[in-house]
C-alpha positions in Angstrom: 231.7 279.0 120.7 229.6 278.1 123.7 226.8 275.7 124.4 226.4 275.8 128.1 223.5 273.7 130.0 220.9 274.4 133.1 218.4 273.2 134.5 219.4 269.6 135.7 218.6 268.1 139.1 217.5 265.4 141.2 213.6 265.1 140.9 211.0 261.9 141.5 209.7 259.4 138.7 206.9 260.7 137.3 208.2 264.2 137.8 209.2 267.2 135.0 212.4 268.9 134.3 212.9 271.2 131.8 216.6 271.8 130.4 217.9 274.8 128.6 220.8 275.4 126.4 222.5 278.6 126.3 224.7 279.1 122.7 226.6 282.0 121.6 229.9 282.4 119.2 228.4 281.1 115.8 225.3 281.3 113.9 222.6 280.2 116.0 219.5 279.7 113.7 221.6 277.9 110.8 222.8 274.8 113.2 220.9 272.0 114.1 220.4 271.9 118.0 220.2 268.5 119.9 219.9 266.8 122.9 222.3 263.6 123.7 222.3 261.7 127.1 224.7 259.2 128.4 224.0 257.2 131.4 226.8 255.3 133.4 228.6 252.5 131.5 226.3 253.6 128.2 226.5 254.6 124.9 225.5 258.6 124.4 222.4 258.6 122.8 220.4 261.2 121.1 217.6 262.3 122.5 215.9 265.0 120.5 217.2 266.9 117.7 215.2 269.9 115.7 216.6 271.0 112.3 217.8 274.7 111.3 214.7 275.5 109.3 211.8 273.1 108.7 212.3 269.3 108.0 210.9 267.1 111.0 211.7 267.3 114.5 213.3 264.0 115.9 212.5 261.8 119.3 214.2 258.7 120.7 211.3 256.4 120.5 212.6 255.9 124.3 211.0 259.6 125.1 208.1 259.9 122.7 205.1 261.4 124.1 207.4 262.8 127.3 210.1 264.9 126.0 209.8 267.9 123.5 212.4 269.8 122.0 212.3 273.5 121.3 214.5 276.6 120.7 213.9 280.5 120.1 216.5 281.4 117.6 215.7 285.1 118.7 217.7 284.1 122.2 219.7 281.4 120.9 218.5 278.7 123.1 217.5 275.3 123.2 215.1 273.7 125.7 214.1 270.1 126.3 210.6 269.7 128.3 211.1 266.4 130.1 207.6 265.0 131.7 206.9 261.6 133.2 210.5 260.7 133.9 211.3 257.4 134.3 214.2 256.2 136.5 215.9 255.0 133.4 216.2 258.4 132.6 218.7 259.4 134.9 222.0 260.5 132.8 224.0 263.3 132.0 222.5 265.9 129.3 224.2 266.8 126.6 223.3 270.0 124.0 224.9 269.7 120.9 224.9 272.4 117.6 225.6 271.0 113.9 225.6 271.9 110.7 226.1 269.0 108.6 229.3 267.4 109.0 231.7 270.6 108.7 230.7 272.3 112.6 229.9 270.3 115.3 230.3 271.7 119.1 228.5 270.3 122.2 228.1 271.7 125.9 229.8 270.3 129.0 226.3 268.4 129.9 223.7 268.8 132.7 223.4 265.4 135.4 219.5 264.5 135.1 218.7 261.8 138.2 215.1 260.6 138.7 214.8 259.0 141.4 212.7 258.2 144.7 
């Protein structure tokens, strides 16, 4: 199993980013795919998470409105679309795959720094 980040830089407030999530070694389109971010001397957070198969798509009220989640199960990735970032957005990226609470694997993260 593999979940293995990109995209991840330094890049001015107000600036986009846009982070992908490369997966291979287990069922893809059955897991859950997420986005977590820890910032120095914090708590990992979750950021963005869209279920297997319908249900509703989750945002950190923190990135509402700025970040969106997608994934193409036909190349087994996961991206997150990061627009207007803020400096308090500066962390390291995390992709993480779940299904329920019997598989859980997550990536070796992505350092995100927005700053001037």
């Amino acid at each position: 199993v593999q979940l293995v980040e990109s995209g991840g830089g330094l890049v001015q407030p107000g600036g986009s980013l846009r982070l992908s999530c490369a997966a291979s070694g287990f069922a893809f389109s059955s897991y859950a795919m997420s986005w977590y971010r820890q910032a120095p001397g914090k708590e990992r957070e979750l950021v963005a998470k869209r279920p297997s198969a319908g249900g509703s798509t989750y945002y950190a009220d923190s990135v509402k409105g700025r970040f969106i989640i997608s994934r193409d199960n036909t190349k087994n990735m996961v991206y997150l679309q990061m627009s207007s970032l803020k400096p308090e957005d500066t962390a390291v990226y995390y992709c993480r795959a779940d299904w329920g609470t019997a598989y859980d694997y997550w990536g070796q993260g992505t350092q995100v720094t927005v700053s001037s």
